[in-house]
VOTORFI-143775 format. One record per residue: residue in one letter; x, y, z of N, C-alpha, C, CB in turn. Coordinates in steps of 0.1 Angstrom, whole numbers, plus 5000, padded with zeros to 4 digits. Glycine has a CB too. Example, Ala and Ser with C-alpha at 12.3 -4.5 7.8 and 13.67 -1.06 7.14 Angstrom:
2
A513249435078512349555078513249675078511349555090 S512849785071513749895071512950005079514149945057 
//
This chain:
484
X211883127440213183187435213483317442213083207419 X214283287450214683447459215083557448216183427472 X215083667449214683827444216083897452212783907452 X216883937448218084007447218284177446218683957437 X218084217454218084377446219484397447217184517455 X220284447438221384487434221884657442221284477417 X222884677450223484747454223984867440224484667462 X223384967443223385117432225185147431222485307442 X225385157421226885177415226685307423227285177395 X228085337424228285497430228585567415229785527444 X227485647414227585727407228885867402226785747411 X229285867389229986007391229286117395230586047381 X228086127386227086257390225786177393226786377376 X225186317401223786257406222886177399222986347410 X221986067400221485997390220086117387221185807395 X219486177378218486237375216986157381218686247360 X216186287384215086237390214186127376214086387395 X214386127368213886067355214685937354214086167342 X215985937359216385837357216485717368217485867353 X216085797376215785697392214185657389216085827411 X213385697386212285667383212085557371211785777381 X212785557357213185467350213185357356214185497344 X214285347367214885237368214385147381216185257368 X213485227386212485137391211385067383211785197398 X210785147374209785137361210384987355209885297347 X211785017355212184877344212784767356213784937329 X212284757366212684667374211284577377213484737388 X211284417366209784397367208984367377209484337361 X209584337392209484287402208884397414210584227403 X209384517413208484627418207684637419208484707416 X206684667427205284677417204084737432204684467407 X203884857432203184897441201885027440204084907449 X201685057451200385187450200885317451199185187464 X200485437451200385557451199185627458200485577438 X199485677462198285737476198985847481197985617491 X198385957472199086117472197586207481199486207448 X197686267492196686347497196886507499196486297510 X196786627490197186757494197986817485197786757504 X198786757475199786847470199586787453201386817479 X198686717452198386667437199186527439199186787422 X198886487424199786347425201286377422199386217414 X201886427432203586487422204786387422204386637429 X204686287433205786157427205286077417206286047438 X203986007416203685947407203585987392202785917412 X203886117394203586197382205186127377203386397384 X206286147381207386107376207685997373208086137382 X206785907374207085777375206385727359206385707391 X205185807357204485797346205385887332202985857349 X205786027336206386117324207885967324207086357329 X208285927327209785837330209685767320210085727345 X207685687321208085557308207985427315209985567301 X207485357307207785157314206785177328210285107322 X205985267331205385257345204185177344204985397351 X203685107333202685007334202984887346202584947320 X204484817345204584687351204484767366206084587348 X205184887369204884907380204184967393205284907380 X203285057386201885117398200585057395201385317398 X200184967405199384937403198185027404199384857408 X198085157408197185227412197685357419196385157420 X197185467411197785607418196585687421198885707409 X196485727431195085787435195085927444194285667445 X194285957447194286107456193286137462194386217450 X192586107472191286117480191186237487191086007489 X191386317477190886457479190186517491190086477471 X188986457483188286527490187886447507187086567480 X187786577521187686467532187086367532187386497542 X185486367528184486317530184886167524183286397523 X185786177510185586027505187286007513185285997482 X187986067517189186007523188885927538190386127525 X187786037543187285927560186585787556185786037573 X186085807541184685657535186285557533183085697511 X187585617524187985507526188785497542188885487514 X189685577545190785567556190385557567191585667557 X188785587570188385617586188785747592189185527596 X188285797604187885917604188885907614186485957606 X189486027617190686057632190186097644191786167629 X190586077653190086157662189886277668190286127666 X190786337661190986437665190586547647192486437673 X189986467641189486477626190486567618187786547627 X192186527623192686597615193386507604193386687621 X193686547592194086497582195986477580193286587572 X196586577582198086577581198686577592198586677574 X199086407596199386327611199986217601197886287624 X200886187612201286087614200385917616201786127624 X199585947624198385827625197585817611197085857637 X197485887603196585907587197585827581196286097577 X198685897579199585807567199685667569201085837566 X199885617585200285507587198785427580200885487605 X197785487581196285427580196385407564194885527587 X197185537554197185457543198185397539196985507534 X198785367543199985227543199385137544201185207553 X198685127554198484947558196884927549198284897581 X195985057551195285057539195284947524195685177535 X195985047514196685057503197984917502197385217504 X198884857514199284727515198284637515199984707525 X197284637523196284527526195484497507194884587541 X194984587502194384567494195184467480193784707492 X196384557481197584467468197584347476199584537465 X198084307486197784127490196584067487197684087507 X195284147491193784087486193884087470192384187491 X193884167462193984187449194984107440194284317448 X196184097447197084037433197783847439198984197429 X197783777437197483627437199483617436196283567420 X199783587448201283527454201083427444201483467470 X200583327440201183237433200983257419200883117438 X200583367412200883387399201283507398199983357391 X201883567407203083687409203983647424202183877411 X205283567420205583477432206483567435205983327430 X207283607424208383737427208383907432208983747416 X207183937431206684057433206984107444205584057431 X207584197447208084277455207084437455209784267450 X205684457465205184537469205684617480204284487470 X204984737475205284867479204084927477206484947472 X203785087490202985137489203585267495201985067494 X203585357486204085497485202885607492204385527468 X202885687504201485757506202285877510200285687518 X201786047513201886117512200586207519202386097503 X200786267530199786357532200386487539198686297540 X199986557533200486707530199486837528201186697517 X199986937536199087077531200287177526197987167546 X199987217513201287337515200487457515202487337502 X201487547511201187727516200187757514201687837512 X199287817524197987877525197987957514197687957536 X197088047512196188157502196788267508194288157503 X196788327525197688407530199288417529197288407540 X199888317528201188267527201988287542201888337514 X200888287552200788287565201788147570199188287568 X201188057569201587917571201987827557200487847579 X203387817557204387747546203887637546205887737549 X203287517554202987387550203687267559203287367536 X203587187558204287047561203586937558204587037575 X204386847559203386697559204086567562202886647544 X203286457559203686317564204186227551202486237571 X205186137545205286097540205885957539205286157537 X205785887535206385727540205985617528205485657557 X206785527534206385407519206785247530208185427498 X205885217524206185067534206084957521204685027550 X207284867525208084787509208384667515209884857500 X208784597505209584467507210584447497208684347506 X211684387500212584347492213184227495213384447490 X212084097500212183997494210583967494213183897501 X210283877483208483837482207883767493208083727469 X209283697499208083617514208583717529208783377519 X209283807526209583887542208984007544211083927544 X208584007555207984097561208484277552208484067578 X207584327558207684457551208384507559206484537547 X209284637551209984737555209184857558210984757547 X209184987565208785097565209485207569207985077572 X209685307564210385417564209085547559211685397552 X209185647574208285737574209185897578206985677586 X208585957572209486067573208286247576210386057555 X208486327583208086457585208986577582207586457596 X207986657568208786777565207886927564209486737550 X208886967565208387117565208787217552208887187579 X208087237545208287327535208487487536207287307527 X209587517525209987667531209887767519211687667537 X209387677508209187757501207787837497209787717493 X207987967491206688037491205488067480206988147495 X205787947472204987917460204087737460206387927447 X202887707460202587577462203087507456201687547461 X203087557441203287497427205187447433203087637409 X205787527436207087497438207187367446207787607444 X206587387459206087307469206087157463204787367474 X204887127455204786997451205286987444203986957447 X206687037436207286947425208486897435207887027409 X208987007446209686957458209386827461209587037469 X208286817466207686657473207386607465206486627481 X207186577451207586487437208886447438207486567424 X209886567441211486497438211686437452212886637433 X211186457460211486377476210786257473210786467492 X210186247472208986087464209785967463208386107446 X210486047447210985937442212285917446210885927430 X213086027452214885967461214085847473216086157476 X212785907478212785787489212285647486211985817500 X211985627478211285537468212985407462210385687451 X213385527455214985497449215785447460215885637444 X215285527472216485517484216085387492216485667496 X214785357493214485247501214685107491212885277507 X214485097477215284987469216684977469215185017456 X216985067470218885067463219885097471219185187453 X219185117485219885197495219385167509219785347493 X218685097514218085027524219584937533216784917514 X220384877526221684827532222584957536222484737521 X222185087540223285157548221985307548225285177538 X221485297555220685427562220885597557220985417577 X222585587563222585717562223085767547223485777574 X223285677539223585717525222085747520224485597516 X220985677520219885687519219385827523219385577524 X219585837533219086017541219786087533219686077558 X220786087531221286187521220986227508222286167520 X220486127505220086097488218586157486219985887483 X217986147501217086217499216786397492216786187509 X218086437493218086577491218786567475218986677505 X218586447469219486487454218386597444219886297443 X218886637440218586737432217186847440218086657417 X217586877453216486947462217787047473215086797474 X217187167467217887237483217687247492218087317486 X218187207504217987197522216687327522219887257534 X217287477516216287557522214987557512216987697524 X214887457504213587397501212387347506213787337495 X212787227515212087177523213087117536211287077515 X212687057551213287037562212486897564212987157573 X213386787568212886667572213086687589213786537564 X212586647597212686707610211786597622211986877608 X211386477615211486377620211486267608210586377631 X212486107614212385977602212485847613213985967587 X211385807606211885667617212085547605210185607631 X212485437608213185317599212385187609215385317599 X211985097601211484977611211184887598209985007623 X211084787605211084617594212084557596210984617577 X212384427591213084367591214884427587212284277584 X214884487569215984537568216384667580215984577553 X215684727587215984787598216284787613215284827599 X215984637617216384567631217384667635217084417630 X218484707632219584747636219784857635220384697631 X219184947629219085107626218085197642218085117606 X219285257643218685317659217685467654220585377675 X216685487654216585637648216885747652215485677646 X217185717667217485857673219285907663217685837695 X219685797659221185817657221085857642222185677661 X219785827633219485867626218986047624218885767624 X218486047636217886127638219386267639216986077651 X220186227645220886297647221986327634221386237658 X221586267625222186287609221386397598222086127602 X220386397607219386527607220386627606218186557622 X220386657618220786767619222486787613220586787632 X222986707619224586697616224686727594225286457623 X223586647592223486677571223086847572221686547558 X222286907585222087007578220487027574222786987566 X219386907574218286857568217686987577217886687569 X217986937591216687047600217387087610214986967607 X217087147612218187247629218087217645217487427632 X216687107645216887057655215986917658216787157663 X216386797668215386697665215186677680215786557654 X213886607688213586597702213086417699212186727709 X213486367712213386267719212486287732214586237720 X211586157733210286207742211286117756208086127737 X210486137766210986067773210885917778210986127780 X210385857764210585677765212085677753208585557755 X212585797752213785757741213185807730214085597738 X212085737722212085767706212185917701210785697700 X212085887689211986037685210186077684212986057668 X210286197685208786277683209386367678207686317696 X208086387669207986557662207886647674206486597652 X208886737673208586867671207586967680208186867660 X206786967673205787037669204886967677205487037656 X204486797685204286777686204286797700204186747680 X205286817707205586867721205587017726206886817724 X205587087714206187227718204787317719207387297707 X203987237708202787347701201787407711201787277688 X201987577711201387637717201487557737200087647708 X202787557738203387537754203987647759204487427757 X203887627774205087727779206187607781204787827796 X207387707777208687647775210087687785208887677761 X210487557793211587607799212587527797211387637812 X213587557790215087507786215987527790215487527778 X216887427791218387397802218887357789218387257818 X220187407786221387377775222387327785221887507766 X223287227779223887197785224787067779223187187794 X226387027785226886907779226286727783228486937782 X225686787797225086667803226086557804223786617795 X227486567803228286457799228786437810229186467788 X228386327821226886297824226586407829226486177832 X224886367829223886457835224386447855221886387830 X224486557859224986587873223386587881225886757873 X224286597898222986697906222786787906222786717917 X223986877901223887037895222587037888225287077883 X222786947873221686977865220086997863221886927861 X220186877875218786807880218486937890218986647890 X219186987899218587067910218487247899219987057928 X219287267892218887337884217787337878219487347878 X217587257873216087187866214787217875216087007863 X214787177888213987197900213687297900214387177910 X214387387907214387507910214087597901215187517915 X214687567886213987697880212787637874214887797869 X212387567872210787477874210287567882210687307883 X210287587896209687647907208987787908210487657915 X210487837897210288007896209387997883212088117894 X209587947874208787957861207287907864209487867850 X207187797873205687797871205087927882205087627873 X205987987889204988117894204888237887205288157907 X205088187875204888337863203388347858205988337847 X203388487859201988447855201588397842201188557856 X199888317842199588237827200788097822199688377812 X201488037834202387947837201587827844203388007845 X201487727840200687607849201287477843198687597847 X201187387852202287257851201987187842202387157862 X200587167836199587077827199787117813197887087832 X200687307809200887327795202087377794200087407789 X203187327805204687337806205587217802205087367819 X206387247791207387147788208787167790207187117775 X209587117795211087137800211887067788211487077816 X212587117783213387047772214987057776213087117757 X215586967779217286977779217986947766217886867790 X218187107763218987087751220587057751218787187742 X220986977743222286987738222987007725222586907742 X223787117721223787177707224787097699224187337707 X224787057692225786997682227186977686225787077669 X227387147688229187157690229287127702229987287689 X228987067710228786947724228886817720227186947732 X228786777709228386657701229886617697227286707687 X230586717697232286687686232986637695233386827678 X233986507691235386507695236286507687235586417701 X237186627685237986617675237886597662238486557676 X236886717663236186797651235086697639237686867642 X234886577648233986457645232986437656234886307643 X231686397652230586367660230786247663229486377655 X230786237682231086077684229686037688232286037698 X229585987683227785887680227785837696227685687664 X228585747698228185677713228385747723228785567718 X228685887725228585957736227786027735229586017740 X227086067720225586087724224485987730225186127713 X225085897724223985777727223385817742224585617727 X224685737750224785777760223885877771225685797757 X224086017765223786127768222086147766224686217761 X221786127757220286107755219585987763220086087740 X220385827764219885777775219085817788220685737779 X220685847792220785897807219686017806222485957813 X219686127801218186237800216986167801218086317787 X216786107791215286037789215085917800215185967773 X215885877805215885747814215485847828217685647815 X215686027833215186057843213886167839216386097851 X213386087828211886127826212186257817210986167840 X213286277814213086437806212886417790214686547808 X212686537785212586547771213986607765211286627768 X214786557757215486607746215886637733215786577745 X216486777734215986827717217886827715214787047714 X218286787705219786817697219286887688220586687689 X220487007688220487157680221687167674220287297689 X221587247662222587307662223187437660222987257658 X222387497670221787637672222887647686219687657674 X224087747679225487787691224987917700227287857680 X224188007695223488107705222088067709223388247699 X221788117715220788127729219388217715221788277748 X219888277712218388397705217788247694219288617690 X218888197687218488077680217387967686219788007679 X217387967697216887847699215587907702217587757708 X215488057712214188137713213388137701214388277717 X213988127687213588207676213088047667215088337668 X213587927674213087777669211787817677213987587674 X211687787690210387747695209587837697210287677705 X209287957689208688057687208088037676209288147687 X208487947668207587857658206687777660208187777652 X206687777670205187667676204687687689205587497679 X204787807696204187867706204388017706204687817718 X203288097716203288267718203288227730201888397712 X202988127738203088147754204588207764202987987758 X204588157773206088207780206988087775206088217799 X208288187777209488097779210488157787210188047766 X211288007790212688087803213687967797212188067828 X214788027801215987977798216787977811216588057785 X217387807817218087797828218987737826217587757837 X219887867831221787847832222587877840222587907823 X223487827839225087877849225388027841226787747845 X225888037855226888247853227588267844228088307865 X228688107836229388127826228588117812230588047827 X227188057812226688047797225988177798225787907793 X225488247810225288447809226288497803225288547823 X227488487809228488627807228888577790230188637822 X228788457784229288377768227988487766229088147763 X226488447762225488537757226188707757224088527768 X226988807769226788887765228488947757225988957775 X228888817750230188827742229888897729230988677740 X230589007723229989047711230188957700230389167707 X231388867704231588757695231188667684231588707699 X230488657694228888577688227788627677227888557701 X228288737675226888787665227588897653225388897677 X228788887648229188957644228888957632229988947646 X227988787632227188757613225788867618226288497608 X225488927627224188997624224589117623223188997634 X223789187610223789337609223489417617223289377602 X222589377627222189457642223189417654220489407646 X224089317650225089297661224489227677225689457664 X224989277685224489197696222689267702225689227710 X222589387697221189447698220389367691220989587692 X220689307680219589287671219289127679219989297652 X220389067686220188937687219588927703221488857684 X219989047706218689067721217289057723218489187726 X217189167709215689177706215289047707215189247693 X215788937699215088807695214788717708215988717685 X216488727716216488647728215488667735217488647735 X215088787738214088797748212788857745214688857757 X212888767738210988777733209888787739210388687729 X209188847738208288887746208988897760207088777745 X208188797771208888837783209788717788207988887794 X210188627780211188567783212588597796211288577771 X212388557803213288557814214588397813212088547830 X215388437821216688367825216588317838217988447825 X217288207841217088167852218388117856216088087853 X219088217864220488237867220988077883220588467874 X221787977878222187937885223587977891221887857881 X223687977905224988047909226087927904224988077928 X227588007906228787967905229487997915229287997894 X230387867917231187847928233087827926230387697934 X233187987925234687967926235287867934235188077930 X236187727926236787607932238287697943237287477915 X238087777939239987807950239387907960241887927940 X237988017955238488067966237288057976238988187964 X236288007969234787997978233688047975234788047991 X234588197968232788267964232088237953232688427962 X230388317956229488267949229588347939228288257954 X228988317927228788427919227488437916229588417907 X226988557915225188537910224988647903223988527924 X224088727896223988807889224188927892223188797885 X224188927908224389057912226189087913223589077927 X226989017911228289007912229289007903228488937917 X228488927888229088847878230088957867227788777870 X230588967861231089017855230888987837232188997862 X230789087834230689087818231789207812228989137813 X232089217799233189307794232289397796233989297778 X233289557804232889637803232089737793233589657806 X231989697773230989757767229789667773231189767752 X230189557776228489547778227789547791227889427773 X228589617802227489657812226689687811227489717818 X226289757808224989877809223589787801225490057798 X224389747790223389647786222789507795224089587775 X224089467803223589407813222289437819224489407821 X222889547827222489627836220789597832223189787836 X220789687821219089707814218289557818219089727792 X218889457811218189357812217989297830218689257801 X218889327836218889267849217789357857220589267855 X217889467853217389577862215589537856218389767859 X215089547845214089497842213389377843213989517836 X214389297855213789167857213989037842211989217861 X214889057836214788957826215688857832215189007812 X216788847842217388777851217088737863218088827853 X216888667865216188587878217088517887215288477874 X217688547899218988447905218188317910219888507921 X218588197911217988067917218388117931218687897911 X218088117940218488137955218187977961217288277965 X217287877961217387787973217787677966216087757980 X218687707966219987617954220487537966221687737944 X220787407963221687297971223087347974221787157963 X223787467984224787447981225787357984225087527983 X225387217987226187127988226687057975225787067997 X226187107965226487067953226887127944225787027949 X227687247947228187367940229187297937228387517947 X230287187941231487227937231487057931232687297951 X230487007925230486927911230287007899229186817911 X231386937889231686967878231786837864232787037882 X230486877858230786767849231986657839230186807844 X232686797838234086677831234786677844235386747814 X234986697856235686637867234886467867235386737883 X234186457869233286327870233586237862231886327868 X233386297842233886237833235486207834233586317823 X235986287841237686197841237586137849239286257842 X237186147865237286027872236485887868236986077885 X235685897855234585767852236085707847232985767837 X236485777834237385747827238885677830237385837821 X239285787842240485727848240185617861241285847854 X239285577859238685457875238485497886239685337882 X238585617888238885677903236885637907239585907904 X237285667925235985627930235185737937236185517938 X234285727940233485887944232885957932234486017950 X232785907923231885967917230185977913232485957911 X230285827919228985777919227985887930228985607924 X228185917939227486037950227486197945228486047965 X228086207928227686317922226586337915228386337916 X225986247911224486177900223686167907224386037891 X222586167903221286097903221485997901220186117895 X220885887915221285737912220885617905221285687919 X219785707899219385587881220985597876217885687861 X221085747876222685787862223385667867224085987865 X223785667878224685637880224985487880224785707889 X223585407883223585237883223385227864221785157896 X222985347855222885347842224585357836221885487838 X224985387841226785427841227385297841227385507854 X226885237854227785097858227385007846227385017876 X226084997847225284857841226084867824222984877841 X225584987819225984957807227485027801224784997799 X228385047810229485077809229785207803229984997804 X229085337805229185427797230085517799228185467795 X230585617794231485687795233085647799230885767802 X232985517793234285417796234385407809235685457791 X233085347815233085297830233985137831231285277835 X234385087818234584977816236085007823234284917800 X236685067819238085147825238085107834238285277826 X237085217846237185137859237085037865236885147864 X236584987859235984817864237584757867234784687848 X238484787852239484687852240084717858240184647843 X240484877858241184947871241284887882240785067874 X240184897887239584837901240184627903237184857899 X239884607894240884427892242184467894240984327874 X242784537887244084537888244784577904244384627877 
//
């Protein structure tokens, strides 16, 4: 007898954490594990104060302590406990045992789930806030494969006790969200934050896979991250998927290119090179603990005051397709993004740009939300010894270069200039291609768009056979152009 899960009425007001829990409790076909590691049992706790939770946990547990969590889960390699690889190990854990344990043909309808959780929150110093892994892997039909939805968060608040009732109420929206809300993704992400404030906890990586998921891309998920607000920025490795964080950055030297990439140029690439070159001869700089990240910030992301999904797509392709790594922000200054990955490293960092994203940094514009003004947002930018890595500009009418020694900024902020330039925090690129000064990325983008030809000898020629093949940036245009 096929099993139906019914699509959630839209609510006038938010459904209560008690009442989303109920109504799993009274759905008799539910019926799964609990496997809480770090923070107490705090979703399952809700599921029991709710009522009716006999038909549905089969088992809520907490393997505390390491010793009996490696006797059941196995031991890591790297013998750490709050990863990604642990949770997945109690998922399939905690799944395998409910197939051995409970008898398909005298529970034919039963629709299993396994809820796990591994988490540390705030130290004793209150040094380090916490994070963790959490995920549930379900079914919502009795003979189809399982679904899985895994998620990484970071907690911001500075109480434990607070902490775990947070990841109690995140529990059960994802729990709620993966029954009731599994037919449209990003309503589900959202739901995750019902009755939780953003600056409570940060989700900051989610991946989606199983059957109800075929179709759900994560990076595009990923990018609803940020766009809801959830976390400030998400990275893509360079096979595409998403990765944590934390997991690329921690304790690296860091050198970052911002940029629209729409498409990625030879400009970009030879920029990338070159200040590669200068950064790894800094000192305590070596190739083996350097990561290059090409960011692109959100408001790069808009057309017409809407996020166009497929021109990100796009854009993250083409990056990761020439081996790079990508982080989406939505961090509009420069000190912002110093002051993210200062969260996960004390090593060096450099930042590599064009002459017009210098002279934007020294606009007072930009910082008028700080009470220290553009001073206060210096101090941050240039952390420690953080340097710039100045690509030249090529006036199109009249020829000249521009480089730091020439550039112009509003007269209050010379001198400020001055300071930082004169102390070496500016770096010119000198063995720059100048045969490639006078490409410009939306010149390219209109000639994709309008059919014109020559543009293909502005890219890197993956970009560019990546352009044709899958028609991007309305290469399709030209094609017909070109028939006609």
């Amino acid at each position: 007898m096929p099993i139906t899960i019914m699509g959630d009425r839209e609510f006038e007001n938010v459904p209560s954490i008690k009442s989303k829990a109920l109504r799993i409790n009274l759905n008799e076909n539910i019926y799964g594990t609990f496997s809480e590691i770090g923070a107490g049992q705090e979703t399952v706790r809700n599921f029991f104060r709710a009522g009716g939770a006999s038909g549905t946990i089969a088992k809520a547990m907490s393997a505390y302590d390491k010793d009996f969590s490696d006797a059941i889960y196995g031991i890591e390699d790297d013998r750490r406990y709050v990863t990604e690889e642990r949770l997945k190990k109690m998922l399939t854990h905690e799944t395998n045992l409910i197939e051995q344990r409970i008898s398909r043909e005298k529970h034919p309808n039963k629709l299993f789930f396994t809820y796990a959780n591994t988490v540390a929150t705030i130290d004793f110093a209150k040094k380090y806030k916490g994070h963790g892994w959490v995920g549930i892997r379900y079914q919502v039909h009795p003979e189809e494969e399982y679904n899985e939805i895994i998620l990484h968060v970071r907690f911001h608040e500075n109480d434990a006790r607070l902490q775990q009732n947070t990841l109690g109420i995140l529990g059960v929206n994802l729990i709620y969200g993966a029954y009731y809300k599994y037919d449209n993704p990003k309503k589900l992400l959202r739901y995750l934050y019902d009755h939780i404030d953003k600056d409570q906890i940060e989700i900051d990586t989610i991946n989606f896979s199983g059957p109800r998921f075929e179709k759900v891309d994560n990076r595009l998920m990923s990018l609803q991250l940020v766009k809801n607000g959830m976390t400030e920025a998400v990275m893509f490795a360079p096979d595409g998927n998403n990765v944590l964080p934390a997991k690329i950055l921690y304790k690296k030297n860091i050198l970052a290119l911002r940029g629209s990439f729409r498409p990625v140029t030879k400009v970009n690439m030879d920029m990338y090179k070159r200040s590669m070159e200068l950064f790894l001869k800094e000192n305590r700089v070596d190739e083996e603990n350097t990561e290059v990240i090409f960011e692109i910030t959100l408001s790069n992301l808009r057309a017409e005051g809407e996020i166009d999904e497929r021109d990100f797509m796009d854009r993250a392709e083409l990056l990761c397709s020439l081996g790079q790594t990508v982080m989406i922000s939505n961090f509009q200054e420069y000190y912002r993004v110093v002051e993210y990955f200062s969260r996960y490293t004390k090593e060096r960092m450099g930042l590599a740009m064009g002459v017009n994203n210098l002279v934007d940094i020294f606009d007072e514009k930009y910082y008028r939300h700080l009470s220290g003004g553009i001073l206060e947002a210096f101090g941050k930018l240039f952390f420690k010894d953080l340097k710039v890595y100045l690509y030249p500009l090529k006036d199109k009418d009249t020829g000249e270069i521009t480089t730091s020694e020439n550039l112009k900024v509003h007269p209050r902020m010379k001198e400020l200039y001055k300071f930082f330039k004169y102390n070496g925090k500016v770096v010119d690129i000198k063995n720059y291609d100048p045969e490639i000064l006078d490409i410009y990325s939306r010149e390219v983008l209109q000639m994709i768009a309008e059919g014109k030809g020559g543009w293909e000898s502005m890219l890197p020629e993956k970009t560019t056979a990546m352009i044709k093949e899958h028609n991007l940036f309305s290469h399709q245009k030209q094609k017909e152009a070109q028939k006609a």
